[in-house]
Each structure stands twice: as structure tokens, then as C-alpha cells.
N, C-alpha and C positions, 0 to 999 in steps of 0.2 A: 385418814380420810382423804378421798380424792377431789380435784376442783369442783366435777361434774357434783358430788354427794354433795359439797356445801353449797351450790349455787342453788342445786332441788330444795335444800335448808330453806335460803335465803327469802329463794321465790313462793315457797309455800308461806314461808311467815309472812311475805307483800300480799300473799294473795289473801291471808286471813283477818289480815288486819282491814282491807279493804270492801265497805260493806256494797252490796250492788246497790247504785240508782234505782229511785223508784221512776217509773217510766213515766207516770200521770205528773209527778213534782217536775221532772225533766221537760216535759213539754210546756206544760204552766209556765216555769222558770223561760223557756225559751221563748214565746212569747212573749209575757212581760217584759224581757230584755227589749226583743224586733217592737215593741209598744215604745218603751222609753226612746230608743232610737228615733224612729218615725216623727214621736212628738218633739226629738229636740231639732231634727231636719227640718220638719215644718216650722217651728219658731225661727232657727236662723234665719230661715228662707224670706221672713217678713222683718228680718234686722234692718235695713235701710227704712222701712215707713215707722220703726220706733224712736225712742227719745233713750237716752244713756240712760236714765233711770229703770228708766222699764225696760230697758236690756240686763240689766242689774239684779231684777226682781224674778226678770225669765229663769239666770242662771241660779240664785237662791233656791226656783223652785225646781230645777231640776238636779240639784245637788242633794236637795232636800230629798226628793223622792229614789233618786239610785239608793241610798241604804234600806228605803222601806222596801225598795224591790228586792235589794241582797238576799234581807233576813226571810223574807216570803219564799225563795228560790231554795234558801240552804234549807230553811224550814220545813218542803218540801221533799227537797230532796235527802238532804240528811237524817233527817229527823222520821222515824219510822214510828 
């Protein structure tokens, strides 16, 4: 077998195993993501008129919400 033959191999099994993005999950996801961003831009941005505590409460809830946006995104897009 030559390199060229097993690389054709290689690349076809990468390319089998890889299912295509759905385009609608891809944008959804993309959004959501520029969403969470935004609203965390915007929270910092009022970090000096808050109190430690509720700077505390900001990052819980946006730690909180990056997984529910993960699983919405993969769910989307992975999940056919």
C-alpha cells in the first residue's frame, strides 16, 4: 500500500465519522454564545456600583447558565 492509498484510508474514515452541523443548531448556538457574552460585558461593566456579594451572585449565575447554553448548542447541533 502506498502513503497516498492510506492517507485516502485515513481521510475518508475522518470524514465518515464526522456528521455535518446542522446550520439552524449552529446559528441558535452562535447566538446564544454572543448573548451570554454581552450579558456578562454588561454585568462587569456595573462591577464598581455593586457590593462583593452581588458580584458573587452575578458569577454563580453566569456559570450557572454557560452549561445550560453548552447542552442547548450540542443539542442542536449534534443531536439530529
Amino acid at each position: 500500500m502506498s502513503t497516498d492509498m492510506i492517507l485516502g484510508y485515513l481521510l475518508g474514515l475522518q470524514a465518515e465519522m464526522q456528521p455535518t452541523p446542522d446550520l439552524v443548531g449552529s446559528i441558535i448556538g452562535i447566538i446564544l454564545l454572543a448573548i451570554w457574552i454581552v450579558v456578562t460585558i454588561l454585568l462587569w461593566r456595573d462591577i464598581k456600583e455593586v457590593t462583593i456579594d452581588d458580584t458573587a451572585k452575578i458569577l454563580w449565575v453566569m456559570f450557572l447558565l454557560l452549561p445550560i447554553i453548552s447542552w442547548i448548542a450540542y443539542y442542536l447541533v449534534l443531536k439530529k
